[in-house]
Every structure is written in structure tokens, then in C-alpha cells.
Residue frames as qw, qx, qy, qz and C-alpha x, y, z in Angstrom:
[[0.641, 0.635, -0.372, 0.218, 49.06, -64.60, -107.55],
 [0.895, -0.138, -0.183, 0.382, 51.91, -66.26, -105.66],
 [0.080, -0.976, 0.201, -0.023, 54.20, -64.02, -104.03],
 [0.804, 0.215, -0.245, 0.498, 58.12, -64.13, -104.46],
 [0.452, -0.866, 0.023, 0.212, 61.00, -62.03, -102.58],
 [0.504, 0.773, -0.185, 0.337, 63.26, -59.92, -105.08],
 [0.721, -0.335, -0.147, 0.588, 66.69, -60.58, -102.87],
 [0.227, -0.325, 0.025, 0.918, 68.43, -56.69, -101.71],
 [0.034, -0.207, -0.322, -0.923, 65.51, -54.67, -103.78],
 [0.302, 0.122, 0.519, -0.790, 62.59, -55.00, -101.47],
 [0.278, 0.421, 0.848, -0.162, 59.46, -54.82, -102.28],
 [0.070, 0.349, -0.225, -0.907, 59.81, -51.83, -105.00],
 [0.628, 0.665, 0.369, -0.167, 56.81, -50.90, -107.82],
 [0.170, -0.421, 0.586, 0.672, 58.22, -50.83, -111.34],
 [0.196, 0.044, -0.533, -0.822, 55.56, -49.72, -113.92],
 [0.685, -0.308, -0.111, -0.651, 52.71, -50.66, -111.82],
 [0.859, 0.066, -0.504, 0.061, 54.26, -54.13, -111.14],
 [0.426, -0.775, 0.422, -0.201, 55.17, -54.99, -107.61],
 [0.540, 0.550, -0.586, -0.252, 58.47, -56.86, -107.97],
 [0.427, -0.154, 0.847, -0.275, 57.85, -59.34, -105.11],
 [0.731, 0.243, 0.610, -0.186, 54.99, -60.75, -107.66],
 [0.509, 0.612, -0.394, -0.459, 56.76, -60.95, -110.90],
 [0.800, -0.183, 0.530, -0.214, 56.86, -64.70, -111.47],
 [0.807, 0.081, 0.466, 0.354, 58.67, -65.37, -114.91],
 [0.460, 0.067, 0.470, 0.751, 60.24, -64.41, -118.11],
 [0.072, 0.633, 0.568, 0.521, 57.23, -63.05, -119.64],
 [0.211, -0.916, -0.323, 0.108, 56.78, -60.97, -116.95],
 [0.338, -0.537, 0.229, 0.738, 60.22, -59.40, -117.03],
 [0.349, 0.322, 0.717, 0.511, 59.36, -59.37, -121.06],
 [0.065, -0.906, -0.396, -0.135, 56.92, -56.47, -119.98],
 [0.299, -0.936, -0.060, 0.178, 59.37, -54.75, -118.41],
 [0.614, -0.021, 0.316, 0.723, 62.79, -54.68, -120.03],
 [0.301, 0.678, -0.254, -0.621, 63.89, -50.98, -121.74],
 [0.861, 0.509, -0.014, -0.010, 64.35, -51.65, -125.58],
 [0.949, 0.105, -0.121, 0.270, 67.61, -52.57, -126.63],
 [0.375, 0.707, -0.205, 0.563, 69.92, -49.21, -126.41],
 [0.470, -0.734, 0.313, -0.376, 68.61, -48.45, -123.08],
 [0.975, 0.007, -0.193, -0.109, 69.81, -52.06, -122.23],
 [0.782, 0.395, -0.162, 0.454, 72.63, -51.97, -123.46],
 [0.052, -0.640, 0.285, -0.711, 73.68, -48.40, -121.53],
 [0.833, -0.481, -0.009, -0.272, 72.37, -50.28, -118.46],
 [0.981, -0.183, -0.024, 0.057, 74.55, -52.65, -118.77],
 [0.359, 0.734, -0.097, 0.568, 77.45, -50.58, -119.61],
 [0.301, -0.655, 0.283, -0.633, 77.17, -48.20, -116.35],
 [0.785, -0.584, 0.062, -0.198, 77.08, -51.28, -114.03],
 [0.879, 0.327, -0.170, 0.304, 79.87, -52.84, -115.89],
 [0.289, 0.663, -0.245, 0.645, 81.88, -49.77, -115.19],
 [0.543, -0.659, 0.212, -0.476, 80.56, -49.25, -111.55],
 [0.820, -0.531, 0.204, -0.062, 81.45, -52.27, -110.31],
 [0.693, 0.404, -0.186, 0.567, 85.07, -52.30, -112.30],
 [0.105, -0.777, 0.130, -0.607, 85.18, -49.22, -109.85],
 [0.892, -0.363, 0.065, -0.261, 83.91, -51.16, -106.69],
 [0.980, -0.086, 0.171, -0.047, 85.61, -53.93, -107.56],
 [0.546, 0.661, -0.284, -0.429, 88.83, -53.95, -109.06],
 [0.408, -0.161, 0.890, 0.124, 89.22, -57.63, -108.74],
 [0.544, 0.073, -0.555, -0.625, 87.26, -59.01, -111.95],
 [0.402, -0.153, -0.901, -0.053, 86.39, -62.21, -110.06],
 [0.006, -0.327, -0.673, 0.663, 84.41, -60.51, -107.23],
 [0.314, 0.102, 0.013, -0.944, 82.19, -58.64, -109.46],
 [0.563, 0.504, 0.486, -0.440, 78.37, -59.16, -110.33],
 [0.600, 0.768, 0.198, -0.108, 78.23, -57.48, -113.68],
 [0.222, -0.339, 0.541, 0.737, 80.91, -57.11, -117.08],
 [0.589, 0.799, 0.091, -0.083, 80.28, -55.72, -120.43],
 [0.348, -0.598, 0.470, 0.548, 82.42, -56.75, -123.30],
 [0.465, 0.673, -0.062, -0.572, 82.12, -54.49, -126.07],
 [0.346, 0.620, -0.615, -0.344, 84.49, -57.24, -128.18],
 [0.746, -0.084, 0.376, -0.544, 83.14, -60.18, -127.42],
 [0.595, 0.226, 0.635, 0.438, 83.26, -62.01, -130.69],
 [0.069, 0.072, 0.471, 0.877, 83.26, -60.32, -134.18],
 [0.282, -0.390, -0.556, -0.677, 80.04, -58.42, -134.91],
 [0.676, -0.630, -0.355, -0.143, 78.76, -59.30, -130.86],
 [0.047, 0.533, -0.473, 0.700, 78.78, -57.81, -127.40],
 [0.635, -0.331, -0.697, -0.028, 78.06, -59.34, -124.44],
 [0.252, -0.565, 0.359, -0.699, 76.79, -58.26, -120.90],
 [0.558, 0.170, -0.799, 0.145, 77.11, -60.39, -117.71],
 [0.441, -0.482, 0.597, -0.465, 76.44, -61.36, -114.18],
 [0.602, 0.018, -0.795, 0.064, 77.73, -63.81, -112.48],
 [0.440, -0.776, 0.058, -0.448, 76.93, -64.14, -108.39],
 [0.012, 0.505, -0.820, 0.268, 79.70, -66.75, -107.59],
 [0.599, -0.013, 0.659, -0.455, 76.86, -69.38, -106.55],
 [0.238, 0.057, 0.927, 0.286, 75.77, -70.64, -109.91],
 [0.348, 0.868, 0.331, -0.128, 73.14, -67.76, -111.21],
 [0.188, -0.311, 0.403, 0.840, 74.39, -65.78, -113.85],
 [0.458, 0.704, 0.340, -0.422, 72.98, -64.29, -116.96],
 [0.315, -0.112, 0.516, 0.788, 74.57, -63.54, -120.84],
 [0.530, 0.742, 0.309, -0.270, 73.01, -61.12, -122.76],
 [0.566, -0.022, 0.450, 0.690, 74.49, -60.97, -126.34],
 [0.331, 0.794, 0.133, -0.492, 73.99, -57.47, -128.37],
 [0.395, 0.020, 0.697, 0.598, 74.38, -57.79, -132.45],
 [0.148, 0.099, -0.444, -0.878, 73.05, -56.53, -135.58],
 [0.242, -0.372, -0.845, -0.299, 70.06, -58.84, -135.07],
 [0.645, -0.489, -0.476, -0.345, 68.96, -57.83, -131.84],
 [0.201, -0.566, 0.584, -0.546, 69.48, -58.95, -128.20],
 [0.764, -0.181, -0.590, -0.189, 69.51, -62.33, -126.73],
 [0.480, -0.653, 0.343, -0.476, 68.99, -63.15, -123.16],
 [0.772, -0.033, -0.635, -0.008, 70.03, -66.30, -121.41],
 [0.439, -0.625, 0.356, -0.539, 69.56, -66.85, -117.47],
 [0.632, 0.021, -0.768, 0.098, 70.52, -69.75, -115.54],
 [0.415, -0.544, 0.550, -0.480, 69.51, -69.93, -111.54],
 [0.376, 0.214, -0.896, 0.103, 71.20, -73.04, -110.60],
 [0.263, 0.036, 0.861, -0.433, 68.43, -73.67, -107.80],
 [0.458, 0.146, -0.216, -0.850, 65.47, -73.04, -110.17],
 [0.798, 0.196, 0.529, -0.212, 62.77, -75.82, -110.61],
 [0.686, 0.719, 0.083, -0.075, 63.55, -75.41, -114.13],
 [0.349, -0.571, 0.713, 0.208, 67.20, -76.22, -113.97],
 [0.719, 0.455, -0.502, -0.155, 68.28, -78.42, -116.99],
 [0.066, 0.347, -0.865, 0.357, 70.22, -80.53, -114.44],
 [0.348, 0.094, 0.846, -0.393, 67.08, -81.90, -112.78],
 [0.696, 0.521, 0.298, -0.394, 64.84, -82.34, -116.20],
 [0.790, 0.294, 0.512, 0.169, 66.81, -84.21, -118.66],
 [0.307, 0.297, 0.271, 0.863, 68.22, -80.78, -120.69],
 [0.050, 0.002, 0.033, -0.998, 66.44, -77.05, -121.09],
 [0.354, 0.414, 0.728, -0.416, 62.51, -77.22, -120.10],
 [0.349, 0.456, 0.668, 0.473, 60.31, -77.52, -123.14],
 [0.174, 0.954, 0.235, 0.060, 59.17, -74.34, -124.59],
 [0.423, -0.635, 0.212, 0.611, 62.82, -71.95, -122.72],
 [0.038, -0.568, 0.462, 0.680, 64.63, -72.38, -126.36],
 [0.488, 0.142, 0.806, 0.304, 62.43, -74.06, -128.40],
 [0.323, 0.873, 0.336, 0.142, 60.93, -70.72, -130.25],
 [0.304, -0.647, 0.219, 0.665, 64.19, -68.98, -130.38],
 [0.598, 0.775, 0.086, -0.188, 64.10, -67.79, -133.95],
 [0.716, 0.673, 0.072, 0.171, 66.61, -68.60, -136.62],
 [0.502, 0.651, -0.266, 0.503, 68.86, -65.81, -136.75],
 [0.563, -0.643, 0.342, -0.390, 69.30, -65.97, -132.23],
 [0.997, -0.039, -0.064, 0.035, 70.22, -70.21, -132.63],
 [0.615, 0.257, -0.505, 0.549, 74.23, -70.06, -132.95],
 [0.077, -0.637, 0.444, -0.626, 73.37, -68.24, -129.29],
 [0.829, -0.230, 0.078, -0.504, 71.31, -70.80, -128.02],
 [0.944, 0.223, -0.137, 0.201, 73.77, -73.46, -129.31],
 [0.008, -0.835, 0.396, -0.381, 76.75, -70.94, -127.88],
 [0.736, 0.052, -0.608, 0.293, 79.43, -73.68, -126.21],
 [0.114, 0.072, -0.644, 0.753, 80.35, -71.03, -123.65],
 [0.585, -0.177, 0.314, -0.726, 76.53, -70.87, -122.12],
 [0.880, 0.032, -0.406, -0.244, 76.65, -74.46, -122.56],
 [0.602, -0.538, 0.589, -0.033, 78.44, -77.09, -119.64],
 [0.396, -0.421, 0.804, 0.141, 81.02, -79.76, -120.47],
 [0.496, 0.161, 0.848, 0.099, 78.83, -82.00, -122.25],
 [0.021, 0.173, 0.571, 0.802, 77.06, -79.35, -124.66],
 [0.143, -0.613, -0.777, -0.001, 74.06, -78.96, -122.74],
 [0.099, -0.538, 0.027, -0.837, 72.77, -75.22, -122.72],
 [0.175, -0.525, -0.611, 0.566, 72.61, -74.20, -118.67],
 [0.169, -0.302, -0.398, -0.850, 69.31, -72.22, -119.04],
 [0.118, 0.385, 0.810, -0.427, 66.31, -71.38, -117.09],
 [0.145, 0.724, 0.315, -0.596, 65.23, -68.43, -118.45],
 [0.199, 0.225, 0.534, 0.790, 65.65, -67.20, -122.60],
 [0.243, 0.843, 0.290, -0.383, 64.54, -63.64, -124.29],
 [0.512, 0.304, 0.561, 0.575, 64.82, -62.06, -127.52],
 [0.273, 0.768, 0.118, -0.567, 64.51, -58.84, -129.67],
 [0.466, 0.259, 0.437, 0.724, 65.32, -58.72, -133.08],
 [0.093, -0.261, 0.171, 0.945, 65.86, -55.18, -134.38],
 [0.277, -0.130, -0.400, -0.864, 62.63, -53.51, -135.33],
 [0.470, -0.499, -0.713, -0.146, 60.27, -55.74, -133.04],
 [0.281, -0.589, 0.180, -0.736, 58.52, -53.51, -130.17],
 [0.799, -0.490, 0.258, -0.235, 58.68, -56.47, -127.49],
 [0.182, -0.513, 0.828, -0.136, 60.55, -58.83, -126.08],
 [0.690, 0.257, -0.540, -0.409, 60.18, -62.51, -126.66],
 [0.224, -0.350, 0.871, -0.264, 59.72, -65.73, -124.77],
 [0.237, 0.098, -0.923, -0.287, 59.05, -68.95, -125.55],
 [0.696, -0.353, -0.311, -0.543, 55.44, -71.05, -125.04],
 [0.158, 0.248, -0.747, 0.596, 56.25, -72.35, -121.71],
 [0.693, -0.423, -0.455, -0.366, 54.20, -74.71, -119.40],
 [0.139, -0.631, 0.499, -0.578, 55.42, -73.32, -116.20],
 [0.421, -0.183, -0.874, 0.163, 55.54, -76.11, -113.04],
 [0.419, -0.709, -0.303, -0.479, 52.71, -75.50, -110.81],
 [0.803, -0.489, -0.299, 0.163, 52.95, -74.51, -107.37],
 [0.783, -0.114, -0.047, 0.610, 56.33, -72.88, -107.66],
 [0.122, -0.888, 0.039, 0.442, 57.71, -69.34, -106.87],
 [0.136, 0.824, -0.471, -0.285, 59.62, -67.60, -109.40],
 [0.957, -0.128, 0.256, -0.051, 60.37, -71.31, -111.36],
 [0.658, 0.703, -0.075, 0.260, 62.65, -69.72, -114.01],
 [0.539, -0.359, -0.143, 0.748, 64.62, -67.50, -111.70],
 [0.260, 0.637, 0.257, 0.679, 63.79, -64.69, -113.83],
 [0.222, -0.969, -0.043, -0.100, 62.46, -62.19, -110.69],
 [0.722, -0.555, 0.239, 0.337, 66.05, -62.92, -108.79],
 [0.724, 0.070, 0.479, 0.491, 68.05, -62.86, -112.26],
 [0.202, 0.283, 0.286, 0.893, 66.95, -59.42, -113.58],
 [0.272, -0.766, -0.374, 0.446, 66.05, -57.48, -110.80],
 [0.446, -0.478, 0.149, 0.742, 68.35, -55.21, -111.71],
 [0.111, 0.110, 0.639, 0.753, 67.57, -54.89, -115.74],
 [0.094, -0.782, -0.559, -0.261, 63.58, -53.87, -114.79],
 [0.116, -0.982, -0.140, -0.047, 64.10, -51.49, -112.49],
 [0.707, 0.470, 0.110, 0.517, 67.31, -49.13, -114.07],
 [0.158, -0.940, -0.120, -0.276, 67.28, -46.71, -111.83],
 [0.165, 0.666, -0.598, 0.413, 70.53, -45.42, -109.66],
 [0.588, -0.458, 0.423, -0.515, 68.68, -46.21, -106.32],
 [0.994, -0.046, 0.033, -0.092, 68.13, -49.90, -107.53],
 [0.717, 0.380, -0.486, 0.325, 71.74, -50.09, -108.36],
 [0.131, -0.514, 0.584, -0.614, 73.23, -48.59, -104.61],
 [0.802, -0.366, 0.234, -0.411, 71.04, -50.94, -102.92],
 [0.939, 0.252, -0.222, 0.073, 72.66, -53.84, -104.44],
 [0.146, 0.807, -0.277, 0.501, 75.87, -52.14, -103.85],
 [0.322, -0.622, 0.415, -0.580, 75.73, -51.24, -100.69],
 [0.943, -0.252, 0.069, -0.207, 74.34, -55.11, -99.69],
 [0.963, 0.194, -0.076, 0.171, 77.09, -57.05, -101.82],
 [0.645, 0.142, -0.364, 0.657, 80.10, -55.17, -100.79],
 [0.664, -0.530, -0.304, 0.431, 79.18, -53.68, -97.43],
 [0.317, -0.056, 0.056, 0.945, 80.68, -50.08, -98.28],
 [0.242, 0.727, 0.368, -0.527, 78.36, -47.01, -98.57],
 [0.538, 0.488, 0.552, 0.410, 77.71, -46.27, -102.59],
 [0.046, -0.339, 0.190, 0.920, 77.68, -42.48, -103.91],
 [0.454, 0.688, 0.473, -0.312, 74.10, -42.04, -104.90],
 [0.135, 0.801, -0.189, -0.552, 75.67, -38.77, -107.07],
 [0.149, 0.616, -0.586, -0.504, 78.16, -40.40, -108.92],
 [0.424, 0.222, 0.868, -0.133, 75.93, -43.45, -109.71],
 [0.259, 0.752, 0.216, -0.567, 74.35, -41.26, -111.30],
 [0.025, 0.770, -0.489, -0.408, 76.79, -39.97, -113.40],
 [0.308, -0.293, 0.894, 0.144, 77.82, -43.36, -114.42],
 [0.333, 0.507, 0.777, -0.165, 74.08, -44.26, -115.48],
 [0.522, 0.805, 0.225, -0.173, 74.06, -41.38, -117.77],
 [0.832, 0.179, 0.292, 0.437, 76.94, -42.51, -119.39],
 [0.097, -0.993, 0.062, -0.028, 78.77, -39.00, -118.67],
 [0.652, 0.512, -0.479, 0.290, 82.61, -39.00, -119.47],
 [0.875, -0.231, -0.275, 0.324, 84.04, -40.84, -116.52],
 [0.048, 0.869, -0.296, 0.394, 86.08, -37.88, -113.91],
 [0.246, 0.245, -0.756, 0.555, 89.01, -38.51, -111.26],
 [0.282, -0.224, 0.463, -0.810, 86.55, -36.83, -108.85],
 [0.866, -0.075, -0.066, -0.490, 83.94, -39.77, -109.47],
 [0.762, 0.181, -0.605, 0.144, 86.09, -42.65, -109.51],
 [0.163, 0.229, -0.622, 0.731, 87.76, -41.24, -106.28],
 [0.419, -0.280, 0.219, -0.836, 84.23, -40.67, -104.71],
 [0.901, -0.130, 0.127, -0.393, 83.19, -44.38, -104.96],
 [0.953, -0.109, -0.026, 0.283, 87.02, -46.04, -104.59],
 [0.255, -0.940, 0.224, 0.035, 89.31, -43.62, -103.17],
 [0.595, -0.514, 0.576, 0.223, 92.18, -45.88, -103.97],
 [0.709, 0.208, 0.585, 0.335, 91.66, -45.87, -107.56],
 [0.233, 0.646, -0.106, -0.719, 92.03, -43.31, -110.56],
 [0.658, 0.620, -0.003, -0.427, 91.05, -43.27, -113.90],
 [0.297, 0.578, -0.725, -0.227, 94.07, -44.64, -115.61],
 [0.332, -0.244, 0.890, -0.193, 93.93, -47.93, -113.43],
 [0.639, 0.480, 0.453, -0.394, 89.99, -48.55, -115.14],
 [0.143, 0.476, -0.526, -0.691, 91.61, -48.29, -118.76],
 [0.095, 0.264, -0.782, -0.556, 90.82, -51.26, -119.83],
 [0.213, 0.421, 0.784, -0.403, 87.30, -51.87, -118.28],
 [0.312, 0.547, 0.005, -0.777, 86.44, -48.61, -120.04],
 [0.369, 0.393, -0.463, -0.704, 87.24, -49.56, -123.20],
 [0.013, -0.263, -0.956, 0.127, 85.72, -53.24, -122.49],
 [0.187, 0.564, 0.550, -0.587, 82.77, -51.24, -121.76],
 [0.307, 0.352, 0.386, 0.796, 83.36, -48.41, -124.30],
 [0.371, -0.793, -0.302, 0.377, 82.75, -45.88, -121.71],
 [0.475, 0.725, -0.038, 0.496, 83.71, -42.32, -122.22],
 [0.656, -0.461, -0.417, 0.429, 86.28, -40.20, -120.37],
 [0.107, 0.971, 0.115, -0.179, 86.56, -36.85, -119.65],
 [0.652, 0.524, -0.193, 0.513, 89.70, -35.26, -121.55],
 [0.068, 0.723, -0.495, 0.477, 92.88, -34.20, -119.51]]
């Protein structure tokens, strides 16, 4: 098997799987939590880096809980032209990845590589078809696409005749590092790389088990902020906070 290099997470096992040799969708498909845990995932970074960050354009990750009627959505962007949208609804969970260098770029093959969104099921299409994951002209920017619908025990990706030869062709290892392995540690590393500041392991933590948000955390990983200032991240998030 071809090796890749998972950027700022080494060379880390995650469920037997070493993520330098995860090489597409399907493989992240094995690893993804089911949909709650997801979701909470995405949550807790949302918040963290509202913390971190509290410019909105500098972050990685947002979660917003109001999205459209009935749908939530969780983000990263990296400022370069990768990004991700994952949309949570009554149906399910839909994924959509773009890495803008990817062999599999829609820019350098005519639209989205056969197979990406052509087995997206039914009730997942208005996401696929979704203007804002779509450029100027209507073309869905896409390397990567996953699915759950409520009540299925896996994830989902399309039949897909991968290009030979090529590392990681989706982007998928580089694009959801972060969503296989959930753990605090994987999140500080990131951290610590992208903004250059030392992370609170502890109150990572905290954040990750979706514990009611205290001064004494906020203060421990952005001394210059407090709780009030995060109001509306929280409730973007729907994060809890401790009373008083």
C-alpha cells in the first residue's frame, strides 16, 4: 500500500489503521464515530477554536446549529482552498470535502469524478445540489462525499475508480484527520501547529466532553477572553454553560 503523510498528526494508529496509509473516503468510512459522536466532535472544536480564535476568519472549524430550517452544519475551512461541510438533519449526515490540490479536483476533470456523487441517495441530493458547496457556475467543488442515513450502521461512499498511482487522490487522509482520530491529543497537536501558542491538554478536555463551558477554562486557553464574549459561538454551537 502507498504511503501518505497526515499533515501536524504524525504518524498516529487509529483502530489498527496507521493514518499515514489511509488512502480514501472509504477508508475514513471505516473510521468515522456514528452520527452523535460526530456531531459532539464537531461541536467541541467549533467552540475551541471560537476560544483560540476569536477572529471567525482565522479559524479551521465552525458549527452552526441554525444553519437552514431542519439542518446543521459543521465546517473547516484552511484558508488555502480545502475545506469540508458536513450537514446534520433528520435524515442523517452528509459529508462533502474539497482539497483544491487533489487529483480528483472537479476543476481539472470536467465536473465531480464519476462515482464521488453519483450514489448519493435521494433523500442527501438537495445537499449534493447545495449552491453554497457549489462555485459560481453551479458546479459542486468536491473531492470527497459520505453519507449516513439514520438507522444505517456505516458510512457510505460512492463506487469510485480511484486514479492510479496517486497518494491520498480524494484528499480524504488530509481532510478528516481530525474526525478519525477524536481524541483531545489529536486536537492540541493541531492547535498548537496552526496557532503557535501552547494548548491546555485539561481544558480540551473539558470542551470534548461537552461539560458546561467555565471562566476558569476559557481563561486557561485565551486569557484575554471570558465567557460572555463566546455568547454567540455557544449558542451557534449549542454548547452548554455553567450557571452564574
Amino acid at each position: 500500500m502507498l504511503k501518505v503523510s497526515c499533515p501536524s498528526e504524525g504518524h498516529k494508529d487509529v483502530a489498527g489503521i496507521r493514518l499515514d496509509e489511509l488512502m480514501t473516503a472509504h477508508d475514513v468510512a471505516r473510521l468515522l464515530p456514528d452520527i452523535p459522536v460526530l456531531r459532539d466532535l464537531c461541536r467541541s472544536m467549533a467552540v475551541l477554536e471560537a476560544i483560540l480564535s476569536p477572529e471567525w476568519s482565522s479559524r479551521y472549524h465552525s458549527f452552526d446549529a441554525g444553519w437552514s430550517p431542519g439542518e446543521e452544519m459543521a465546517s473547516m475551512r484552511n484558508g488555502s482552498g480545502d475545506e469540508y461541510s458536513i450537514v446534520f438533519s433528520a435524515a442523517g449526515a452528509y459529508i462533502r470535502g474539497s482539497a483544491h490540490e487533489s487529483a480528483m479536483s472537479p476543476y481539472g476533470n470536467d465536473g465531480p469524478w464519476p462515482g464521488v456523487l453519483d450514489y448519493v441517495p435521494e433523500v442527501f441530493r438537495p445537499c449534493a445540489e447545495e449552491p453554497a458547496f457549489c462555485d459560481e457556475d453551479g458546479m459542486p467543488v468536491v473531492t470527497a462525499c459520505l453519507w449516513r442515513e439514520v438507522g444505517d450502521g456505516h458510512w457510505r461512499v460512492g463506487e469510485i475508480d480511484y486514479p492510479d498511482g496517486v497518494s491520498d487522490p480524494d484528499g480524504a487522509v488530509y481532510l478528516f484527520a481530525r474526525l478519525v482520530d477524536p481524541s483531545p491529543e489529536a486536537f492540541r497537536r493541531f492547535a498548537e501547529d496552526y496557532y503557535e501558542v501552547p494548548v491546555d491538554l485539561d481544558a480540551v478536555r473539558h470542551v470534548y466532553a461537552l461539560r458546561p463551558l467555565t471562566r476558569g477554562v476559557v481563561t486557561a486557553l485565551n486569557a484575554d477572553l471570558a465567557v460572555k464574549d463566546l455568547a454567540d459561538d455557544l449558542a451557534a454551537a449549542r454548547y452548554p454553560v455553567a450557571a452564574g
